[in-house]
DRENDO-1510 file (C-alpha; in Angstrom, 1 decimal, always signed):
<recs>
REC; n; res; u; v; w
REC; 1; UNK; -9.7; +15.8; -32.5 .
REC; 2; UNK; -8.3; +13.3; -29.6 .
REC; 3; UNK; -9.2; +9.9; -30.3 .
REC; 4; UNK; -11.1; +7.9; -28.2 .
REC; 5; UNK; -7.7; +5.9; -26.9 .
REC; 6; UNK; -5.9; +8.9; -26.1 .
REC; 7; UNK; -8.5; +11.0; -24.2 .
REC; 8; UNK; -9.0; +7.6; -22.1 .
REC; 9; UNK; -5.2; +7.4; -21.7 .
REC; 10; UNK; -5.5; +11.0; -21.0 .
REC; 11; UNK; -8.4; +10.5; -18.3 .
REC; 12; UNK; -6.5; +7.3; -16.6 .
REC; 13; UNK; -3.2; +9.8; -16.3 .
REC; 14; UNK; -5.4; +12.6; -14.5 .
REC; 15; UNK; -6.9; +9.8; -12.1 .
REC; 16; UNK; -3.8; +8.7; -10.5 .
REC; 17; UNK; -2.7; +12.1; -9.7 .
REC; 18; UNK; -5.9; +13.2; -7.4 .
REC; 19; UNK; -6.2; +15.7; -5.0 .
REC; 20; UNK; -6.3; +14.3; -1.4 .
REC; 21; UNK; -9.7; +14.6; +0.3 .
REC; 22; UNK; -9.8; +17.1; +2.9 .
REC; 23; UNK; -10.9; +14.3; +5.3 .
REC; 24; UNK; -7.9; +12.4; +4.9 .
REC; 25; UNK; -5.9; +15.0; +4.7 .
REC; 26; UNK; -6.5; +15.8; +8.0 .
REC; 27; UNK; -5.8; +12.9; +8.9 .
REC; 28; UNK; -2.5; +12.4; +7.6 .
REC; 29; UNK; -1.7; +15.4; +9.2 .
REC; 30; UNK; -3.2; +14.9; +12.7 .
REC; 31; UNK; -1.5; +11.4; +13.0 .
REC; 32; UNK; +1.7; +12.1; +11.5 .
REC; 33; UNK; +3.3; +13.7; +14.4 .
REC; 34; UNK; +2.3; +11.7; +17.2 .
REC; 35; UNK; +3.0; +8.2; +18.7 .
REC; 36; UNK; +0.2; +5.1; +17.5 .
REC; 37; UNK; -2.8; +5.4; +20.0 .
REC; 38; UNK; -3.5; +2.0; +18.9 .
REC; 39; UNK; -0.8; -0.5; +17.9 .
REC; 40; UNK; -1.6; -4.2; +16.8 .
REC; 41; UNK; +2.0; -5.4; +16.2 .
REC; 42; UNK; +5.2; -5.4; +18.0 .
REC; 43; UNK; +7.4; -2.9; +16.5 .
REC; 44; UNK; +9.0; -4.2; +12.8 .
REC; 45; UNK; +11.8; -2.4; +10.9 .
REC; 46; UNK; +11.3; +0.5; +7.9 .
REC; 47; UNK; +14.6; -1.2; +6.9 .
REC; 48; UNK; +16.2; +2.2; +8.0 .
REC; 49; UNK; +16.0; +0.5; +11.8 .
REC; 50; UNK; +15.3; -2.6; +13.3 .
REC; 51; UNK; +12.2; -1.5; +15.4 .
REC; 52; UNK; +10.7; +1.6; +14.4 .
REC; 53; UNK; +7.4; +0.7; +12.6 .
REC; 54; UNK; +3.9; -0.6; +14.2 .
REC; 55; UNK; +0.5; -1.4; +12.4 .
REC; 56; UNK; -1.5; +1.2; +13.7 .
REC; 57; UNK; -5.2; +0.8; +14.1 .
REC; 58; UNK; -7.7; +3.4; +13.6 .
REC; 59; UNK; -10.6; +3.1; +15.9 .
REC; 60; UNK; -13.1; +5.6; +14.3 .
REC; 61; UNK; -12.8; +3.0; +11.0 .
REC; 62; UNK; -11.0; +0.1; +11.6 .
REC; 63; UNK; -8.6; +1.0; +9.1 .
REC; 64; UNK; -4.9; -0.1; +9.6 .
REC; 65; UNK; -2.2; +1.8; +8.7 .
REC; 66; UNK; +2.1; +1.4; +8.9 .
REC; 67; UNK; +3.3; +4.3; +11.7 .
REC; 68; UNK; +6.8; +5.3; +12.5 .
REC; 69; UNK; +7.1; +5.1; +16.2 .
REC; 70; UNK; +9.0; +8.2; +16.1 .
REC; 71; UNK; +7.4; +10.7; +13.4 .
REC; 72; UNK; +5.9; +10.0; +10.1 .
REC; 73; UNK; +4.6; +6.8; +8.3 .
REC; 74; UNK; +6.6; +4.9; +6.3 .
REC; 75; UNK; +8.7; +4.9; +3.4 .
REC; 76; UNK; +8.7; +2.8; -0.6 .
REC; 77; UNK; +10.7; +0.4; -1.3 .
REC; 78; UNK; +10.4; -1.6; -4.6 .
REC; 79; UNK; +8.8; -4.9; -4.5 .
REC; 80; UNK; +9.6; -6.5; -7.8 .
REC; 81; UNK; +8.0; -10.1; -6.9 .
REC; 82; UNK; +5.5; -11.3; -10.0 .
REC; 83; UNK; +5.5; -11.5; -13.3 .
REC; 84; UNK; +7.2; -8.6; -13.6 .
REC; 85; UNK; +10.4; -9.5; -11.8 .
REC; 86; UNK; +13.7; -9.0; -13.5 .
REC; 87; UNK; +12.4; -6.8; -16.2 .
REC; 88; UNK; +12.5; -3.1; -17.1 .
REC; 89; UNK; +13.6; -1.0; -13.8 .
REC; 90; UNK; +13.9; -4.1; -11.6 .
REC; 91; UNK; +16.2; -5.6; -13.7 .
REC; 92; UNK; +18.2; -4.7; -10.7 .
REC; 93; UNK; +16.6; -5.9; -8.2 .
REC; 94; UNK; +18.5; -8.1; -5.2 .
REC; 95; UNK; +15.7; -9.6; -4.2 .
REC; 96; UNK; +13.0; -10.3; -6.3 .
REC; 97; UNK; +10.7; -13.4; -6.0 .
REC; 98; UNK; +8.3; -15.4; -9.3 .
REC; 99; UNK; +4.8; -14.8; -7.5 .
REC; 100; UNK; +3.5; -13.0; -5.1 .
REC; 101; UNK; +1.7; -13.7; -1.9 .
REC; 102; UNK; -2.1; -14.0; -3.8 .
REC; 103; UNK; -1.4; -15.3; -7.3 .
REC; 104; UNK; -4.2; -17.8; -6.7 .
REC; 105; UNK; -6.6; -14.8; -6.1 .
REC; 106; UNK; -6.1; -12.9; -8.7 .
REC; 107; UNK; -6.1; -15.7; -11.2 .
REC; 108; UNK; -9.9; -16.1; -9.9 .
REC; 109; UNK; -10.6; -12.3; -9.8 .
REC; 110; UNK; -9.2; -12.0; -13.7 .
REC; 111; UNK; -10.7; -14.8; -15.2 .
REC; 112; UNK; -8.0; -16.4; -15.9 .
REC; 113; UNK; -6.7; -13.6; -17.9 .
REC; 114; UNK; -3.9; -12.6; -15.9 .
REC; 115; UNK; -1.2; -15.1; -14.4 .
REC; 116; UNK; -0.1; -12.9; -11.2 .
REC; 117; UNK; +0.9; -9.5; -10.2 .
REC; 118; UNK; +3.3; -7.2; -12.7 .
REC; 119; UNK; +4.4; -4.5; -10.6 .
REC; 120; UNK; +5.4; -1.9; -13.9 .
REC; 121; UNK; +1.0; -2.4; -14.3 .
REC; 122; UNK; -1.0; -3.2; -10.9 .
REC; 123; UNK; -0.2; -1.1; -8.1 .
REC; 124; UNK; +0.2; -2.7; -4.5 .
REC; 125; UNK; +1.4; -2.6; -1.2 .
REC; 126; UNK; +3.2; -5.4; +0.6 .
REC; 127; UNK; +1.4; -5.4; +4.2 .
REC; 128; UNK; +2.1; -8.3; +7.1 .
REC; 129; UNK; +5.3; -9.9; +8.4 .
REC; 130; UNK; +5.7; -13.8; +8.3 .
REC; 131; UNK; +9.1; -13.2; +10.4 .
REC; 132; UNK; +10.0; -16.2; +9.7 .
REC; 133; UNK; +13.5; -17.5; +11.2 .
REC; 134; UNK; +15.0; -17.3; +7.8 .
REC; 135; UNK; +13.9; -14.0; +6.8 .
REC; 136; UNK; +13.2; -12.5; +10.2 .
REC; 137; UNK; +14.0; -13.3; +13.9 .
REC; 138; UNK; +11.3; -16.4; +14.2 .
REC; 139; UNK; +9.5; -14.3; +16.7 .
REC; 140; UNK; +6.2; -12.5; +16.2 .
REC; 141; UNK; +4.1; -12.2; +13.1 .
REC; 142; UNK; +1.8; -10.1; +11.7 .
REC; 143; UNK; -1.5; -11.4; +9.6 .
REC; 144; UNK; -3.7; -8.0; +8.2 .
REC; 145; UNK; -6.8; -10.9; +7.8 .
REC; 146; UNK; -6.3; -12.8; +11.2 .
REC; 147; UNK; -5.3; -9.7; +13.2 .
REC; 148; UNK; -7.2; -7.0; +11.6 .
REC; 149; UNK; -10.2; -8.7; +8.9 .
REC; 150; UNK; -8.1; -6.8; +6.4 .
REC; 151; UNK; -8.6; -9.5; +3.0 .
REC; 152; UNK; -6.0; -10.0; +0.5 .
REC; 153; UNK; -6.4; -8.2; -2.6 .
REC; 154; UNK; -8.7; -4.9; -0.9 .
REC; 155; UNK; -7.6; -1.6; -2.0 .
REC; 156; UNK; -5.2; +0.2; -0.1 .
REC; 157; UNK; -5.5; +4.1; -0.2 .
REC; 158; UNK; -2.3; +5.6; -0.5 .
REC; 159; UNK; -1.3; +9.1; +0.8 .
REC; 160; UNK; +2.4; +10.0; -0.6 .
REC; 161; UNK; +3.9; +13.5; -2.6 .
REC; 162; UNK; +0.8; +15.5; -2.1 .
REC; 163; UNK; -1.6; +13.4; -4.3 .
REC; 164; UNK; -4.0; +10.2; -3.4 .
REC; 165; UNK; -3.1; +7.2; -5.2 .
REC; 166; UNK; -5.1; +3.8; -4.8 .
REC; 167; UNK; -3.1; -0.4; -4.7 .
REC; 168; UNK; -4.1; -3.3; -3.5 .
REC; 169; UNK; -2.7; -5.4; -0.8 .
REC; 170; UNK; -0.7; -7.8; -3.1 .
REC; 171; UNK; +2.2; -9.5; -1.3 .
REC; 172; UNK; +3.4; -10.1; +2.5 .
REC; 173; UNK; +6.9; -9.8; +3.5 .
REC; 174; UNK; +8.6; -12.9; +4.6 .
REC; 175; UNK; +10.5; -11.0; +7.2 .
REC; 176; UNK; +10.4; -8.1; +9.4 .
REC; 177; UNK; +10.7; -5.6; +7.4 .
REC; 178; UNK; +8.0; -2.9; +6.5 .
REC; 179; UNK; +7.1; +0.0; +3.5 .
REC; 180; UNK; +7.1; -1.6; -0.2 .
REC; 181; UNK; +5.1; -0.9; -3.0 .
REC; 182; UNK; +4.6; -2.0; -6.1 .
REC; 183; UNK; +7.0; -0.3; -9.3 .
REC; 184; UNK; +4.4; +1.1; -10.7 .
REC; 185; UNK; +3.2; +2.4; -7.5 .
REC; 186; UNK; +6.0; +4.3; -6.5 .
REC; 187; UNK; +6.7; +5.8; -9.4 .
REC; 188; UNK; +2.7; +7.1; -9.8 .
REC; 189; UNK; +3.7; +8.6; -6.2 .
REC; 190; UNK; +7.2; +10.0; -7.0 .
REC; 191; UNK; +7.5; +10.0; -10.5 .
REC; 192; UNK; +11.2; +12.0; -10.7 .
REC; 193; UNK; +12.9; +10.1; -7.8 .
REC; 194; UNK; +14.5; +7.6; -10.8 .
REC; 195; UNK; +12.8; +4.5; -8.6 .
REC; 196; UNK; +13.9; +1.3; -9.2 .
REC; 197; UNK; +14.1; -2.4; -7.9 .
REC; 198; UNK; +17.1; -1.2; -6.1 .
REC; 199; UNK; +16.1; +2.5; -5.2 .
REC; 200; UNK; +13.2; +3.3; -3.3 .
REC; 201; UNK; +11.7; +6.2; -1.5 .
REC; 202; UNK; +13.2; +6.8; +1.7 .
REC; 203; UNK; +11.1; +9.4; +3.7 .
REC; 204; UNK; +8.9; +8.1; +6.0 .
REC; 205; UNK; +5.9; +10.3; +4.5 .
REC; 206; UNK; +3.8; +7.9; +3.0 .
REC; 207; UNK; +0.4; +6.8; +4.3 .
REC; 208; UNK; -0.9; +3.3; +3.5 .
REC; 209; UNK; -4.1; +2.8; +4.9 .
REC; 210; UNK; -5.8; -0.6; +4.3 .
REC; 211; UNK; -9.7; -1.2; +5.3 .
REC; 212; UNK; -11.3; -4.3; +6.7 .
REC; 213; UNK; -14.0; -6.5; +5.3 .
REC; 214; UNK; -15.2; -7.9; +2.0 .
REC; 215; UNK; -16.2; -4.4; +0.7 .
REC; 216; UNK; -12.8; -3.5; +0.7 .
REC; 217; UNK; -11.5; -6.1; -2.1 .
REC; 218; UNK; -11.0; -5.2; -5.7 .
REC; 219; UNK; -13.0; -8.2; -7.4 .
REC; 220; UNK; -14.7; -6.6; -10.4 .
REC; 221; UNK; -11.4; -4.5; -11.3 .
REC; 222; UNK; -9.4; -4.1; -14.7 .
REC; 223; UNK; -7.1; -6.5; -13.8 .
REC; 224; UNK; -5.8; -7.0; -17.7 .
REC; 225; UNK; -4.8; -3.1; -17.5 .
REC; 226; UNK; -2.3; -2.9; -20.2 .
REC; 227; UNK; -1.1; +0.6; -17.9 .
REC; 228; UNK; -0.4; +1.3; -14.2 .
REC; 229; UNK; -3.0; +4.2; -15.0 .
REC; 230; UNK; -5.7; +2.3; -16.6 .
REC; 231; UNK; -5.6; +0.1; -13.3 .
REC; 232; UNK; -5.3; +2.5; -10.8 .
REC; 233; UNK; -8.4; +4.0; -12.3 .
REC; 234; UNK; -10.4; +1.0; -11.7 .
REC; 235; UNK; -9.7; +0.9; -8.3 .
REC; 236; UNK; -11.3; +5.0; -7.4 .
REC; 237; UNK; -14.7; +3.6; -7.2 .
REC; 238; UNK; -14.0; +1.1; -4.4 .
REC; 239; UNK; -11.0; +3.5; -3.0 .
REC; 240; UNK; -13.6; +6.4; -2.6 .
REC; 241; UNK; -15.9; +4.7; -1.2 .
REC; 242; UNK; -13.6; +4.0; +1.8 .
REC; 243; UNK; -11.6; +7.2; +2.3 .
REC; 244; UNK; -14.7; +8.7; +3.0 .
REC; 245; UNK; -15.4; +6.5; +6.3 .
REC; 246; UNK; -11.7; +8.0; +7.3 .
REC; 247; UNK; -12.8; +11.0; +10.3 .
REC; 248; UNK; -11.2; +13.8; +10.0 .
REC; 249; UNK; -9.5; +15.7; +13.2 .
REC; 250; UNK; -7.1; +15.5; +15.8 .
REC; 251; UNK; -5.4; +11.9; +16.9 .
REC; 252; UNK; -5.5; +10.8; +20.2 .
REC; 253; UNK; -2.0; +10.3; +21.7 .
REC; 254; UNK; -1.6; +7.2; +23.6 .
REC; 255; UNK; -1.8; +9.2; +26.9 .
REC; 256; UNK; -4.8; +10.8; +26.0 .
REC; 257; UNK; -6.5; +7.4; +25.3 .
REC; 258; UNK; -5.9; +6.2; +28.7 .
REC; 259; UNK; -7.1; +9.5; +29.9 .
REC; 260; UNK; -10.6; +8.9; +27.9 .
</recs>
């Protein structure tokens, strides 16, 4: 008989490999192919290009979301910044900062409990660009909560290998550059890829759709998860929620729009 640890272990392990709704599904599919209807942002770089990425906006939800202007979404590179930085598989990581963008927040949302971020435990997405002159050109930025009412720490539903996995929108990038995730992220959405602080996912397959407005952030969540699993969990209630206000069915292409 499975103790009571290991058949929540068990249950946490399950969670973070859902099915994707049919709903969104749908929509991954129907926007994946076709320019942004609805950009918000100049065009920032997948770090595969220097311009090929726009916040997209969906206007049936509000929900904002990282397009390729070509095809596809976006791609996963490692964000290391946190607590966990230097440790484990970002022990070789170039770039990796002591805190990330809302270590204030989720000192308040914890209790106390937890200091920042770790990204080998709490899944999340790095969305906005301060393109700042050091790190970027200086020229345009991007702000998910002044542009878009998206608030810091809100989960982010994640499309990517087939399955649904849920972050939170932890960190902003001081630059231009677009698609990172969380370690333990990554690896929940590409487990045999051998990710790392310096090897990321390079397709531009993955969907990372954020959601505006207070219901969106992860408050009452297990932020002392001692796994990426047990965390992740914790998020499906609020995640759910929102996927189901995503519409499923065919995106409008930006000539149709003007058409309509």
């Amino acid at each position: 008989m499975r103790s009571t640890t290991s058949l929540a272990i068990l249950f946490a392990g399950v969670a973070a490999c859902r099915d994707v709704p049919s709903n969104l599904k749908s929509f991954y599919e129907s926007h994946k192919d076709v320019d942004c209807a609805n950009p918000i942002s100049i065009e920032y770089s997948s770090g595969q290009g220097d311009a090929d990425t726009v916040y997209c906006k969906d206007d049936a939800s509000s929900a904002v979301f990282l397009k390729d202007t070509s095809n596809g979404y976006a791609d996963a590179d490692i964000d290391c910044d946190g607590s966990g930085m230097g440790t484990g598989d970002c022990g070789d990581d170039p770039s990796g900062q002591s805190m990330t963008a809302f270590k204030d927040l989720v000192q308040e949302y914890s209790g106390g409990a937890v200091d920042d971020l770790n990204t080998h435990i709490h899944n999340f997405v790095v969305l906005g660009n301060d393109n700042s002159a050091d790190e970027g050109d200086g020229g345009e930025k991007f702000d998910p909560t002044g542009d878009a009412d998206i608030q810091p720490l809100s989960v982010v539903a994640v499309v990517c290998g087939d399955k649904l996995v849920y972050g939170v929108w932890g960190d902003v990038n001081g630059g231009k550059v677009t698609g990172e995730t969380s370690l333990s992220l990554a690896k929940q959405c590409f487990p045999d890829e051998g990710l790392s602080g310096n090897a990321g996912h390079g397709d531009h397959d993955v969907l990372y759709l954020a959601f505006p407005g207070e219901d969106a952030v992860a408050k009452d969540v297990n932020w002392s998860a001692g796994t990426a699993e047990e965390f992740e969990a914790s998020l499906a209630t609020i995640g759910d929620e929102l996927v189901k206000k995503v519409a499923a069915g065919q995106a409008k292409s930006r000539v149709m729009r003007a058409i309509l």
